[in-house]
N, C-alpha and C positions, 0 to 999 in steps of 0.2 A: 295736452296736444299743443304744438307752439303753431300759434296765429300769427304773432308779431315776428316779424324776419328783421333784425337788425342789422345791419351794413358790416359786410366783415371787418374787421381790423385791421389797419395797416401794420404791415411786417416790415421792420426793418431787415433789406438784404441786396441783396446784387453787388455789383465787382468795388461798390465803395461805402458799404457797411451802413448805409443812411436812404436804400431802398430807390435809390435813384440808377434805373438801367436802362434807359431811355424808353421802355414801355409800360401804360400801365393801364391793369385790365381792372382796375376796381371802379367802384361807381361814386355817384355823387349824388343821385336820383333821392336817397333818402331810405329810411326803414319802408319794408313792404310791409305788406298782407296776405296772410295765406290764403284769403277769403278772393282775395282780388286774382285769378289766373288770368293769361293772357294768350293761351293757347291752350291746346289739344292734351301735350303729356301733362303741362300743371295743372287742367283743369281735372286731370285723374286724380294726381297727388292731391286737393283742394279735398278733396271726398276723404281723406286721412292724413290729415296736415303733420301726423307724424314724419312724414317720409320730405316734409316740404323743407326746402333749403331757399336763402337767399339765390333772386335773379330769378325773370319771366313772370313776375307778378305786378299788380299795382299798388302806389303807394299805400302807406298807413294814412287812418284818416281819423284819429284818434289818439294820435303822439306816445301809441305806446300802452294805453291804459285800454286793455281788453275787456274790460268790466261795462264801459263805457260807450262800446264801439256801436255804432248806427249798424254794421252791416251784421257784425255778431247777434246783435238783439232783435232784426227784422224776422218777420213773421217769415218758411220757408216761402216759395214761389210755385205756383199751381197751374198746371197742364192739362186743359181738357183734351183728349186726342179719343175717336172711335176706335182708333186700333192701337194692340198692343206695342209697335213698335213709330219711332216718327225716325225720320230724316235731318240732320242737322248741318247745311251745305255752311261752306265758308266762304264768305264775300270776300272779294280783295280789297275791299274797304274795313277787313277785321271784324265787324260784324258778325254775328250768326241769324243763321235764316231757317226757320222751322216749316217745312216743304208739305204742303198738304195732297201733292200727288208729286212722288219724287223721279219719275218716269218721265216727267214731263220738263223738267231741267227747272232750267229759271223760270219758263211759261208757266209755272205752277203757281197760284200762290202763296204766297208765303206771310210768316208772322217774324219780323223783326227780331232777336234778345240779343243780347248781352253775354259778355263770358261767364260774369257773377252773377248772371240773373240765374243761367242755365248752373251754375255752383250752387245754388242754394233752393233747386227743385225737388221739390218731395212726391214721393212714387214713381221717381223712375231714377234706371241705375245710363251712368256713361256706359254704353258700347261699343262696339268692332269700330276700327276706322271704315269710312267709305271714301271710292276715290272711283270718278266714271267722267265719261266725255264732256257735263256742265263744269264740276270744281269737285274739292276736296270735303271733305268731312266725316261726318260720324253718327252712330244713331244711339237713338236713347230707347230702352227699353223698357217698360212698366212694371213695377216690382209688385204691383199689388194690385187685384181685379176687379 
């Protein structure tokens, strides 16, 4: 399964053979991380990094060497929730926010994570998107009872 997303290669091309056509949509950000998503569809790809392609991840943090990696080798991330399904709103600060009465909009409260944090929870699968009058998001549902 590839982790490591290395920066694509520049192609020599456009109208003077040396890849200069006055635009250009490559990066410079560095190799990614499959482990690292930064939204909603990579955080699905993240759960089978097969499908994962460079762009919409965060950096490698580990130069490459998967063997090595901090986020590869951390323990998964553990959810205590009474019900089988939670709420996962999205902050416009990028954050995500795990909604303990999701009825209640933002007046609920809420527990803080991460896009990798919610990437490398165990017993529960990514779900539906949600999208209702506070913000956007998506819920996690409990794989195991």
């Amino acid at each position: 399964m590839p982790i490591h997303l290395k920066v694509p290669a520049h192609r020599n091309g456009g109208p003077d053979g040396q890849g200069w056509n006055r635009m250009s949509l490559g990066s410079l950000a560095g190799d990614q991380c499959a482990l690292r998503p930064r939204d909603y569809s990579h955080l699905r790809e993240s759960q089978d990094t097969r499908r994962a392609r460079y762009g919409g991840y965060g950096p490698c943090v580990s130069e490459g060497n998967c063997a090595e990696c901090p986020i590869l080798q951390a323990s998964p991330r553990h959810l205590d929730s009474l019900d089988s399904r939670v709420l996962v709103r999205i902050h416009a600060d990028g954050y995500l926010y795990l909604m303990n009465r999701p009825d209640d909009g933002w007046a609920s409260s809420a527990k803080r994570w991460t896009w990798q944090d919610v990437a490398r929870l165990d017993g529960w699968e990514i779900g539906r998107r949600h999208c209702d009058a506070h913000s956007d998001g998506f819920w996690l549902e409990r794989t195991t009872p």
